[in-house]
C-alpha positions in Angstrom: 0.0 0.0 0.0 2.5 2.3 0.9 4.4 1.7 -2.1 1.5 2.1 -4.1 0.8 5.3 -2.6 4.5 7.0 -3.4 3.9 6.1 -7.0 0.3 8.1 -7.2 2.1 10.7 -5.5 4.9 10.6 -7.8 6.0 14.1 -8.8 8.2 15.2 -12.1 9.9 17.1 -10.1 10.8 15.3 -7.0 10.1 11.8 -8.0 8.8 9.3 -6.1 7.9 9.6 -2.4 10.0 7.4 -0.1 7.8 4.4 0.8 9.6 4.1 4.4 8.0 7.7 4.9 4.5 6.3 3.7 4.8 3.4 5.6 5.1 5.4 8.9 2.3 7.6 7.8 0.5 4.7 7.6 1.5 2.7 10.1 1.3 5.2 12.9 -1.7 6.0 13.2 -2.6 2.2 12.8 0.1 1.4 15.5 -2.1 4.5 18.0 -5.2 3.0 17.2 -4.4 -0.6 18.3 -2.3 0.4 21.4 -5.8 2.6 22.2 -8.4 -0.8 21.7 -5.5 -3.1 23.5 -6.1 -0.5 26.6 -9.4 -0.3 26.9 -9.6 -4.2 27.2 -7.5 -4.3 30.0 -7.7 -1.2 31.6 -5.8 -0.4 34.9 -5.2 2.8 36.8 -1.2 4.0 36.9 -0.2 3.5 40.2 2.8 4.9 41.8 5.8 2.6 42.0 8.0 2.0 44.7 11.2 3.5 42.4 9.4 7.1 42.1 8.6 7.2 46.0 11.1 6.0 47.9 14.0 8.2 49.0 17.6 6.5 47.7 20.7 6.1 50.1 23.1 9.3 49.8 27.0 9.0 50.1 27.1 12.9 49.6 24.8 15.8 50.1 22.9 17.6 48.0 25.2 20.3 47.9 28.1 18.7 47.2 26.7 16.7 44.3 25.7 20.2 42.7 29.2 21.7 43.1 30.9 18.3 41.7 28.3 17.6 38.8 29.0 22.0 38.1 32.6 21.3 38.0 32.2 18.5 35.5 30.6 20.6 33.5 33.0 23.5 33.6 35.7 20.7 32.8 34.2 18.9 30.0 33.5 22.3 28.8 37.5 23.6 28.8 37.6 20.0 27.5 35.7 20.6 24.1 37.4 24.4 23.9 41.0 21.7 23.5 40.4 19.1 21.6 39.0 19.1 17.5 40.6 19.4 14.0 43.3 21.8 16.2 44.5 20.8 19.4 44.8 24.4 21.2 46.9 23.6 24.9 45.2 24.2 27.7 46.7 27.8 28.5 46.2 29.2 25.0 42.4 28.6 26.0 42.0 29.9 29.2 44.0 33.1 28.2 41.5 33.1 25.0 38.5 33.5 26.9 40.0 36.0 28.8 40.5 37.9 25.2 43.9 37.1 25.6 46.7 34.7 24.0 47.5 33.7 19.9 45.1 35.4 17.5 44.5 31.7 16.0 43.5 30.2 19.5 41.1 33.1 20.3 39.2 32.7 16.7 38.8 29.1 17.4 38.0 29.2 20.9 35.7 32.1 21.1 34.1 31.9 17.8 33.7 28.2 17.3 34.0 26.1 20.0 32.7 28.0 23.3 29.5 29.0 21.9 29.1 25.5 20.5 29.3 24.3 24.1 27.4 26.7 25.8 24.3 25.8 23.5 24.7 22.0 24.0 24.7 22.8 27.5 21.7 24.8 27.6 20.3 22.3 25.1 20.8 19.2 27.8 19.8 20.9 30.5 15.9 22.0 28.8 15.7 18.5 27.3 16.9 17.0 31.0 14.1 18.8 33.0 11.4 18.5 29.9 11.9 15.0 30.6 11.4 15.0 34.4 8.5 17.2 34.4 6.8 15.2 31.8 7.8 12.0 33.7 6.1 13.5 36.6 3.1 14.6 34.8 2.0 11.4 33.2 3.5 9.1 36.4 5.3 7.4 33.5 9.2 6.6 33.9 9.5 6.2 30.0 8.5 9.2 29.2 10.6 11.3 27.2 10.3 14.5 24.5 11.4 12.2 22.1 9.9 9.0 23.0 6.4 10.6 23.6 6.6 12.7 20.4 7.5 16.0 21.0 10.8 16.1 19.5 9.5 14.7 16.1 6.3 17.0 16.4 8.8 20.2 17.1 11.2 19.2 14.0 8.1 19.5 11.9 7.1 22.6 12.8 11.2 23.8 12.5 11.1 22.6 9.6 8.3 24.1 8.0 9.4 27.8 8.8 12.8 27.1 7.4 12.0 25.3 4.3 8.5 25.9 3.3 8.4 29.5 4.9 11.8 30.9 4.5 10.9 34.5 4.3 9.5 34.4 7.7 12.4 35.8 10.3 14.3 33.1 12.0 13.6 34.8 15.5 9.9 32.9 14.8 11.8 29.6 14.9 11.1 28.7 18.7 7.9 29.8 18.1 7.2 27.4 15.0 8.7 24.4 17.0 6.5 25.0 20.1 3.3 25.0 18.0 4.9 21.9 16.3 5.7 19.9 19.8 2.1 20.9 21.5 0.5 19.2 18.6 2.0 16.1 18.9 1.9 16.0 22.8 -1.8 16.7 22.3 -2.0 13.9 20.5 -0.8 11.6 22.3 -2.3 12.9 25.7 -5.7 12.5 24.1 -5.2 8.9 23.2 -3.6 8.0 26.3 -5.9 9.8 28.5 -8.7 7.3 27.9 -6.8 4.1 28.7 -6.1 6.1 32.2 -2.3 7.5 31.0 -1.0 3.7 30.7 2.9 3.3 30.3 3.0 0.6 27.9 0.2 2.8 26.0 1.6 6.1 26.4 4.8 4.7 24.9 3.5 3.2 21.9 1.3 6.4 20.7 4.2 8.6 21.8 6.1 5.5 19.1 3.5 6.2 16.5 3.1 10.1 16.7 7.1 9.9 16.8 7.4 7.6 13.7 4.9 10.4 11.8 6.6 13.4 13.0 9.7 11.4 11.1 7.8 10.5 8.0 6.7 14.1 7.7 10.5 15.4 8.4 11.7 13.1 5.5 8.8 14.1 3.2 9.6 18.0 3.8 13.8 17.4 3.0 13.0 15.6 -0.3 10.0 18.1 -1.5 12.1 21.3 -0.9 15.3 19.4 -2.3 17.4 19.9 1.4 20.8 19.6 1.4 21.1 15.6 1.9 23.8 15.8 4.8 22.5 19.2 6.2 18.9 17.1 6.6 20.8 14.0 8.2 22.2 16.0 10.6 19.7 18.0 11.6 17.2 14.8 12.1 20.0 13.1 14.0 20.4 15.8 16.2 23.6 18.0 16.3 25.5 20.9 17.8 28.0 21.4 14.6 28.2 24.7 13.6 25.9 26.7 16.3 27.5 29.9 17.1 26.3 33.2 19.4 23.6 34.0 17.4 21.7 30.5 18.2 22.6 30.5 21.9 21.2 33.9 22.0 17.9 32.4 20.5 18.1 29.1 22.9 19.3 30.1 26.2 16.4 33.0 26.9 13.4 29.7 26.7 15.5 28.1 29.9 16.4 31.4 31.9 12.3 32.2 31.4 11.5 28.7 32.1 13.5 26.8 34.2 12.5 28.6 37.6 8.9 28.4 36.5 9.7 24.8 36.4 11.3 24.7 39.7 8.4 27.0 41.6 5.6 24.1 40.4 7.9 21.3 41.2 6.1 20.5 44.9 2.2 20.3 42.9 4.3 17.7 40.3 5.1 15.6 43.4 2.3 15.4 44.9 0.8 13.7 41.4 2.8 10.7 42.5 0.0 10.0 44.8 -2.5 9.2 42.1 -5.6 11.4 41.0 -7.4 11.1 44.2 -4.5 11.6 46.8 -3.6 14.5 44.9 -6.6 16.1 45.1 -7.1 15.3 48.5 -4.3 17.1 49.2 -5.8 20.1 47.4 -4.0 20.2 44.5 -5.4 20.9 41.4 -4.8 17.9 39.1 -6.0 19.1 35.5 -4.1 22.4 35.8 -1.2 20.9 37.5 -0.3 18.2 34.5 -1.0 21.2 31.6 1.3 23.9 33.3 3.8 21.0 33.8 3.5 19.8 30.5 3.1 23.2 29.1 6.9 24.3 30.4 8.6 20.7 29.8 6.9 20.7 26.2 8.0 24.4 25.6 11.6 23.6 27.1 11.9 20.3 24.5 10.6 22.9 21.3 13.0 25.5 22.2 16.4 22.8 22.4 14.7 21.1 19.4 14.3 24.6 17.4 18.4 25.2 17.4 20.0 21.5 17.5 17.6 19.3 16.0 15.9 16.1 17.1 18.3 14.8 20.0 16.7 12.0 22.0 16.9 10.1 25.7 18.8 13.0 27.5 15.4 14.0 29.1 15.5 9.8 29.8 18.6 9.4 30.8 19.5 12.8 32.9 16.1 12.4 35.5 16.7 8.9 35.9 20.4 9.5 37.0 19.4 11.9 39.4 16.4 10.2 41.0 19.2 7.8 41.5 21.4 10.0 43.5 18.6 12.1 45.7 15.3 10.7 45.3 11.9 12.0 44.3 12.1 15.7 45.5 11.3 17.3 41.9 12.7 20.9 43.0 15.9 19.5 44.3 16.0 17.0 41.3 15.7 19.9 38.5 19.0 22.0 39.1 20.6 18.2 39.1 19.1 17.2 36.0 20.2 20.0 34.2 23.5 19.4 35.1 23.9 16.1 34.2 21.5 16.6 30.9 24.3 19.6 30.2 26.9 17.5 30.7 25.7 14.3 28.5 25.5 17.0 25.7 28.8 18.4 25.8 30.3 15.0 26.3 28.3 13.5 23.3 29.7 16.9 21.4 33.2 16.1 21.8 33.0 12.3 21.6 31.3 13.4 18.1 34.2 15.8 17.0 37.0 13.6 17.7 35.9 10.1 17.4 36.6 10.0 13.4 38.3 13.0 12.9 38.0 15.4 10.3 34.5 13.6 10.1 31.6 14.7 12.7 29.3 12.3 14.3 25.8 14.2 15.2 26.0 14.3 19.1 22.4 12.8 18.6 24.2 9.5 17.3 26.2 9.6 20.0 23.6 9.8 22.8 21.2 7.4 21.4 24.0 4.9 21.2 23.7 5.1 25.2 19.9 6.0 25.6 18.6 2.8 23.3 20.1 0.1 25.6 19.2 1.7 28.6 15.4 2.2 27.3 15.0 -1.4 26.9 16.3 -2.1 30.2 13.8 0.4 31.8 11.1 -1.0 29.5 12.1 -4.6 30.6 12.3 -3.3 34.8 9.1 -1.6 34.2 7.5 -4.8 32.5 9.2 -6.6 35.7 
């Protein structure tokens, strides 16, 4: 069918759609549909598991984890400012960002490669605590921006101001990939929402509305005639290239948003006590779940907008610090975004210098880490 359908769609210009794109248009709504009628058969009500509740055994404080997981940062930062096509010694940076040192040092380091870091810093840490509010939203460890849809739904709507809109200004971007990640979330919520915000359901729609958001991505780069590597890379996920200008458009969405997220994090824990705890407690449920979701969607759309698609850092990042301090969602967002920062910039230089001159997409890189560890979760959660 799907093959069918590229060849009625076949274009002189273009040519023939590609029939892994139908498929997915196809198949995921199909793949939604029968994840919603496998619910409703056997329906059961989220409960709260043990993992999400129960404080974990601390070797260091709070405080000290912050200052040693800021530190790491700082140092894998100095880290990616060294290493690349030229290895710049350690001094020759440290006096370039103090506008000092070797002309050649301070072009590289202060054009190229610090502003590259900053924005996959500030790019881990929205993606880190998109994840972990939407995890506490839907009570739903797999939760992810990528893994319930949002990335996929914000590429689209990325895409479509750069490609099918051009002469729109590129300070809309954010904008275009907000409206882009709130359809797809709204998708999937409304699905889910009947089978009672399921895991195993919430996953597969999130799946489905994913594998569509890709279809559509692949449909826009071969319509407009998109530069064949630029497209890759961008769909993969990557930092290569990003200078001031796009940290200046990134970095104001977490500055606006991150303490917004912090201020709600108490209401998000109390959801962990089900509908009717919650409520009992006097928190509003309904309008707890859409301002969380509203910030953690908006926070995914913004890091989406400037470095693509990049997946399982808001997976990975809240898991490793639930690990570390437990369920407190205002003491687990400044952690988090440390380690969601840090995962970036890591994955950034692994990417650089792995194959050198060659880059590998940071979003390679991290999904080379976040794929096993998703089937481990999916297999503990299924346990």
């Amino acid at each position: 069918a799907a093959d069918v359908g590229s060849r009625l769609a076949n274009n002189s210009s273009y040519g023939e759609l590609p029939v892994g794109a139908v498929t997915a248009l196809i198949g995921g709504p199909c793949l939604a549909y029968l994840s919603y009628r496998a619910a409703q058969k056997h329906r059961e009500v989220p409960k709260p598991s043990a993992s999400s509740l129960d404080t974990t055994t601390r070797f260091l404080s709070y405080r000290a984890l912050l200052g040693i997981f800021g530190a790491l940062l700082v140092a894998v930062t100095i880290l990616g400012m060294i290493f690349g096509d030229v290895k710049i010694p350690l001094q020759d940076v440290l006096a370039a960002v103090q506008g000092q040192g070797p002309d050649l040092a301070r072009s590289i380091v202060l054009d190229q490669r610090l502003p590259r870091m900053l924005v996959a810093a500030c790019a881990g840490a929205a993606l880190a605590v998109s994840g972990l509010l939407l995890q506490g939203v839907v009570r739903n460890p797999m939760a992810d921006p990528s893994i319930v849809g949002v990335s996929a739904g914000a590429g689209v709507g990325a895409l479509l101001l750069l490609l099918v809109w051009p002469e729109l200004p590129i300070a809309l971007l954010p904008f275009a990939s907000f409206v882009g990640a709130i359809a797809a979330a709204l998708i999937v919520y409304l699905i889910a929402r009947k089978t009672g915000l399921q895991p195993a359901v919430l996953a597969l729609v999130g799946i489905a509305v994913s594998a569509c958001g890709s279809a559509v991505i692949q449909l826009i780069v071969v319509q407009t005639k998109m530069n064949v590597a630029v497209a890759l890379a961008w769909i993969s996920g990557s930092t290569y290239a990003r200078g001031w200008e796009e940290l200046a458009q990134l970095v104001v969405w977490p500055v606006l948003l991150l303490p917004l997220a912090w201020l709600i994090g108490r209401r998000v824990d109390i959801l962990a006590f089900g509908q009717e705890g919650a409520v009992g407690l006097g928190v509003n449920v309904e309008q707890t779940r859409l301002r969380a979701a509203a910030i953690g969607v908006a926070l995914a759309a913004a890091a989406v907008s400037i470095v693509g698609t990049i997946g399982f850092v808001g997976l990975i990042a809240p898991h490793a610090a639930r690990l570390l301090i437990g369920h407190n969602h205002r003491r687990l967002m400044p952690l988090a975004a440390l380690l969601g920062a840090v995962l970036l910039v890591l994955a950034d230089i692994v990417g650089r210098n792995l194959l050198p001159p060659k880059e590998i997409p940071s979003g390679l890189i991290v999904s080379l880490l976040g794929a096993p560890y998703f089937l481990w979760l999916m297999r503990s959660s299924r346990r």
